[in-house]
Phi, psi and omega in degrees: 000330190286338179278339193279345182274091181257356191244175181227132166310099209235322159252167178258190168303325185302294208315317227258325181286275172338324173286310195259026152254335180293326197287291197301324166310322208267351197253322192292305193267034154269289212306315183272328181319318215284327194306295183317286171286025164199055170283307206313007204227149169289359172286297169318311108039278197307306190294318185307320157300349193279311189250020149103010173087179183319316164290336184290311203294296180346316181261009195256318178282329187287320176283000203261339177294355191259342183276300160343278226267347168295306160304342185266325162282311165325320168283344195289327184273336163318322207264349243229296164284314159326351213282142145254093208301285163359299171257010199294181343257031166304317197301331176304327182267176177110143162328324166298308176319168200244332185305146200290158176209157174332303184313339181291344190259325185284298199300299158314013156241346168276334154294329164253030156266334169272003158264350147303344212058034196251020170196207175240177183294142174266152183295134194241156217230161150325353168202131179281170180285325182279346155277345160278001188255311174301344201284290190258021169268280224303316190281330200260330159281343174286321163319295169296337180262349182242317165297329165264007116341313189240326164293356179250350179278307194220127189280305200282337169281336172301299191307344163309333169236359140252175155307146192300315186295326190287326196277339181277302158336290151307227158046290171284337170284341194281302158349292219278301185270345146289319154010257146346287187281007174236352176272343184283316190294299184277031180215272185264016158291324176290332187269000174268296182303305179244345164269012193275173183289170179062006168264316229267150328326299160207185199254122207248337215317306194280018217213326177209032158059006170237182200221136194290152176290320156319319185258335168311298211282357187256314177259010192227359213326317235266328180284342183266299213284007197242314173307306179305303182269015163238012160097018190263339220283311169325290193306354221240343183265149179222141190278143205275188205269183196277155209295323177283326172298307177303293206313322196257012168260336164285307163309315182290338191294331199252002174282321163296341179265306174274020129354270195298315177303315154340299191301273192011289196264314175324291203308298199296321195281357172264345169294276197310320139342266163349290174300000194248321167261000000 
């Protein structure tokens, strides 16, 4: 059995329940958003018709977005009671933590002196700068996406209190930064997370919570040799999930990626359409 433990244990359930709930919202208001902002096109059309036509898709988007920020307050007091009040705010900092830290800043200019080639790759700890960096893209885009969100789930009562010109304002920033959070997602999240070398095909970490130790020791060494030297690393290994399982995480993990390049390769070339008539 000590042999069959090949993987190392990296998310808990919560984390991997939090993940495939953010995927199923964030794909619902990809999916209607996109709908919403190219009914005019017959593509927009199509997807819209899929949840029953425009008004549907419209209360299908306001509501999965009401779900989004119900999820989001929510992780925040998850994380809030995770907290160890005790050592704070020491408790914040340390190799376990998601918060940005000096190492976070020296480990980002050294990955890119190796990808010029002017250094060797620098070593990681349990979380890399760019999973803290994909980690708080989600918060500071769920804040702009949720406050102008929600002044457009209702213009009139928003207009009681501000000017009319702020929903046009809202309206376009909310676009502009979903955009974003869906051109960031379906590009280079999918290519750090599954394409990258030692990923490819794909990264299973969030779908069954662990990491193969060959690829731990290769993008984390710091995190195996820090497991190692306080005695933990043995309890820490787990034998990987049974053969049907992987299959099927890989199939819902690749229904989701073409998913989002669909939304993708669709949005820019009816975007491009659009500028033409």
């Amino acid at each position: 059995m000590a042999d069959e433990r090949t993987r190392l244990k990296r998310f808990t359930p919560v984390h991997r329940l939090w993940h495939l709930g953010l995927i199923l919202v964030f794909m619902t208001l990809s999916v209607t958003g996109i709908a919403w902002m190219f009914f005019e096109t017959p593509w927009g059309r199509g997807l819209a018709n899929l949840f029953g036509g425009y008004v549907n898709v419209l209360e299908i988007h306001r509501t999965a977005g009401l779900v989004m920020l119900a999820g989001f307050t929510s992780h925040i007091l998850y994380m809030i009671y995770r907290i160890d009040w005790k050592g704070f705010p020491r408790s914040l900092l340390g190799p376990e933590t998601l918060v940005f830290q000096w190492v976070d800043v020296k480990g980002f200019f050294r990955h890119l002196g190796w990808v010029f080639g002017l250094n060797k790759l620098p070593h990681f700890d349990r979380w890399s700068w760019w999973e803290k960096f994909d980690y708080w893209a989600v918060w500071w885009g769920l804040i702009i996406i949720g406050v102008t969100g929600l002044m457009l789930y209702n213009p009139v009562l928003t207009s009681d209190y501000m000017p009319g010109w702020m929903l046009n304002v809202a309206l376009w920033v909310h676009r502009i930064e979903a955009v974003l959070a869906m051109g960031y997602s379906f590009t280079a999240h999918f290519m750090i997370e599954h394409w990258r070398l030692g990923s490819f095909p794909f990264n299973a970490a969030m779908f069954d919570g662990t990491l193969d130790i060959e690829e731990a020791k290769h993008d984390h060494p710091e995190w195996i040799a820090r497991l190692e030297k306080e005695g933990r690393l043995n309890e820490a290994l787990v034998a990987p999930p049974p053969v049907p399982l992987r299959i099927f995480y890989f199939l819902f993990g690749y229904s989701i990626i073409f998913l989002g390049l669909f939304l993708l390769v669709f949005a820019i070339a009816n975007a491009a359409l659009l500028t033409l008539f």
